[in-house]
N, C-alpha and C positions, 0 to 999 in steps of 0.2 A: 635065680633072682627075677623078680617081675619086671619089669621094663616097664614105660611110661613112656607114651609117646603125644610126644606133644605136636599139639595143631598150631599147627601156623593159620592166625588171623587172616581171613582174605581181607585186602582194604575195599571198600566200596569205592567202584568208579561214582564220581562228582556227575550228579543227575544231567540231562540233556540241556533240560530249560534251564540249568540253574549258568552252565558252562554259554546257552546264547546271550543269556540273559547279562551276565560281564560283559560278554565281548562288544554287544549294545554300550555297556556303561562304558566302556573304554572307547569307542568311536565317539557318542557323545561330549564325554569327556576333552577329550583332543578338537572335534570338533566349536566346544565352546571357546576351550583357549586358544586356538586359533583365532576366532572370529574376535576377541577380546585383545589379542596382538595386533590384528589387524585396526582395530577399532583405535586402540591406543596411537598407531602410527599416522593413522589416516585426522585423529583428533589433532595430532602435534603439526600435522603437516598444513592443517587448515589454521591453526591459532598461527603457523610463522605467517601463513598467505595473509590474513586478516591482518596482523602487523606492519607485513611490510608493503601490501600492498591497497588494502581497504581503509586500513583508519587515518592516512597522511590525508585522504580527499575526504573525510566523514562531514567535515566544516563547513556549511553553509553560511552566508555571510548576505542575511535578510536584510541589513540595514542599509543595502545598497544591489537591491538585487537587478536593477538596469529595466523596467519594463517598459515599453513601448505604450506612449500615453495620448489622447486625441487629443489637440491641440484645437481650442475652440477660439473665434475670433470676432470681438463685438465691436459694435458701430452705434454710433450715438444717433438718434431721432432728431433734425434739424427742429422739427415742432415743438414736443416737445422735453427736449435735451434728456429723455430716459437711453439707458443703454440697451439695445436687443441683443441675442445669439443672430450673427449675421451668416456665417459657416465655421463648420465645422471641419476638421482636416486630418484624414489618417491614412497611413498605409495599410498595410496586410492585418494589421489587428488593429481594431474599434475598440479604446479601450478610457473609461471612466472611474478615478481611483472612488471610492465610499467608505466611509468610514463606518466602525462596527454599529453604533450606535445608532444610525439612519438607516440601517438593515431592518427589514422586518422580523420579528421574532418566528412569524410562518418561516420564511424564507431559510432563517436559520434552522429551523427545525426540521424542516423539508428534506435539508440536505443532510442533517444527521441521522436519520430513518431513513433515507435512500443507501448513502453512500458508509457510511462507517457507525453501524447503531451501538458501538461502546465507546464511537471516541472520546468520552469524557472519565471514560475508565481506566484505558489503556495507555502504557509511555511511547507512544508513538508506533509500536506494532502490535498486531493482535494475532498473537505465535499458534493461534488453534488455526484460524481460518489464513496462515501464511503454513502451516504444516498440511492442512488440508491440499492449500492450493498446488503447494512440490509436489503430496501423494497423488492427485488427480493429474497435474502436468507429466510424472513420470510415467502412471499407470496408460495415461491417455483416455480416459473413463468421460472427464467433461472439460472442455478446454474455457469454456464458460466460468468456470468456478474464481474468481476474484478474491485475492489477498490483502491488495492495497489498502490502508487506510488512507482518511481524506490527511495527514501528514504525507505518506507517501508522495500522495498523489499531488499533494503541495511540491516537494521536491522536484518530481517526473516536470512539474510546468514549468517551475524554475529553472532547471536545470538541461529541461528539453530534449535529452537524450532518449531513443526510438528504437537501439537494439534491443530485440529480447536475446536475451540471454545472462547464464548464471552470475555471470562478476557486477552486470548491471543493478541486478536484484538484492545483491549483498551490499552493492555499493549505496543502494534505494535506502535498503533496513538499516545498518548502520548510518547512514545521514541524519533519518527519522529520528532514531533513538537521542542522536546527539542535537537535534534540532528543538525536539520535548523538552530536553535536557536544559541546554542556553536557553530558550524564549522560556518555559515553562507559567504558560498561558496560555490555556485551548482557545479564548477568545480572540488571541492576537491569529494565533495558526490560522482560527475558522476563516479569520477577518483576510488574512492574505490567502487563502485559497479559493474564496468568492471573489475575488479581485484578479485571480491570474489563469481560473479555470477555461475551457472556451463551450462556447454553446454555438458553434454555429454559423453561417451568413458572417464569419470576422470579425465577429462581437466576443468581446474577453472581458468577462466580468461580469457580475449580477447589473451595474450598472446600463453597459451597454446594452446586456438580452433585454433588459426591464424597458428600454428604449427602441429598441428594434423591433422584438415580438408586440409590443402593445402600446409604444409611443407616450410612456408616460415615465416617472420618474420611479425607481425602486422601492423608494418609503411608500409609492402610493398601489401597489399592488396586493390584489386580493390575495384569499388562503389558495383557488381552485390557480391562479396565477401561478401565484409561489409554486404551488406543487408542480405545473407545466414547466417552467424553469430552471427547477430543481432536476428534475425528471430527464433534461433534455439530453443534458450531460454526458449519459448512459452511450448512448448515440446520436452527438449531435446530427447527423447526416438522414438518417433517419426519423429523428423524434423532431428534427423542424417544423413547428407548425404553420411555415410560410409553405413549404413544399406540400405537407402532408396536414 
């Protein structure tokens, strides 16, 4: 009888690349979930922080925000019987309230092209140039890079707190958001952040600079003024143009 012998199939071993090329998808793999465990933990842990400890102070309370005002004192003319500015009286801040509409519109304008050129866009943050500014503060690339909007930076005067650091910053952004929110009027915001900003020499407010820097009254300053003003801000200490 013939016999018939049968071959046994070899199996092919699973090519080289194809056997890294898993172990890759499997590192990766584990490596996303991970990072996506982690992401989830670290989200839950910052929504309890913001709860319980960011949104009880988010409140500002504008309609009674306490600022320090100069107190002017007049005297009658014996001649005749007109009233003059006799002195004036303040301490550490020089400070004249104006109302939005005695503003110059330069003056407004100045300060939205210097200091925050979407504020009229934005609900009180502006989350590119505030993500920019975390990525440059972490990286340390340019310490220069500014987040604040003129909201923020409303808050910062009001509120007058000097730490840098992370809880301060969150405590800034959510105030902001919730302060858009209540007032929601960029006019009013603009109106009290030229009134509580400082420029300098102890002068707080476009009022006062307008009076210190050029001895005249706010409504009556030029466009090259307003911009001077505006500008000072940046660095009051430096941009003085009594010093410099």
């Amino acid at each position: 009888m013939a016999t018939t012998k049968r071959r046994r199939k070899k199996r092919r071993k699973p090519n080289i690349f194809f056997r890294i090329f898993h172990s890759l998808l499997l590192i990766v793999f584990t490596l996303v979930l991970m990072g996506l465990i982690c992401a989830a933990c670290c989200g839950m842990a910052f929504a309890y922080y913001v709860r319980d400890y960011i949104l009880p102070n988010a409140d500002v309370p504008i309609d009674n925000i306490g600022l320090n005002m100069t107190s002017i004192i007049y005297a009658q003319d014996p001649d005749t019987g007109n009233y003059y500015e006799y002195e004036t009286l303040y301490g550490s801040e020089n400070r004249t309230w104006v109302d939005f509409e005695d503003i110059p519109q330069d003056l407004k304008d100045a300060f939205v092209a210097i200091e925050d050129k979407e504020f009229y866009t934005h609900k009180g943050v502006y989350w590119r140039r505030t993500f920019g500014a975390a990525l440059a503060w972490i990286t340390g690339d340019d310490d220069s890079y500014g987040g604040s909007t003129i909201t923020q930076q409303l808050i910062k005067n009001i509120k007058d707190e000097k730490e840098v650091s992370v809880k301060r910053k969150l405590n800034e952004i959510f105030r902001a958001l919730e302060l858009e929110k209540k007032v929601n009027n960029k006019d009013r915001i603009l109106e009290l952040y030229m009134n509580t900003v400082y420029f300098g020499s102890r002068a707080y407010g476009v009022a006062a600079a307008a009076e210190t820097y050029f001895g005249k009254d706010v409504s009556d300053l030029t466009l090259a003024e307003c911009a001077l003003v505006a500008g000072v801000t940046n660095n009051p200490s430096q941009f003085n143009p009594l010093l410099h």
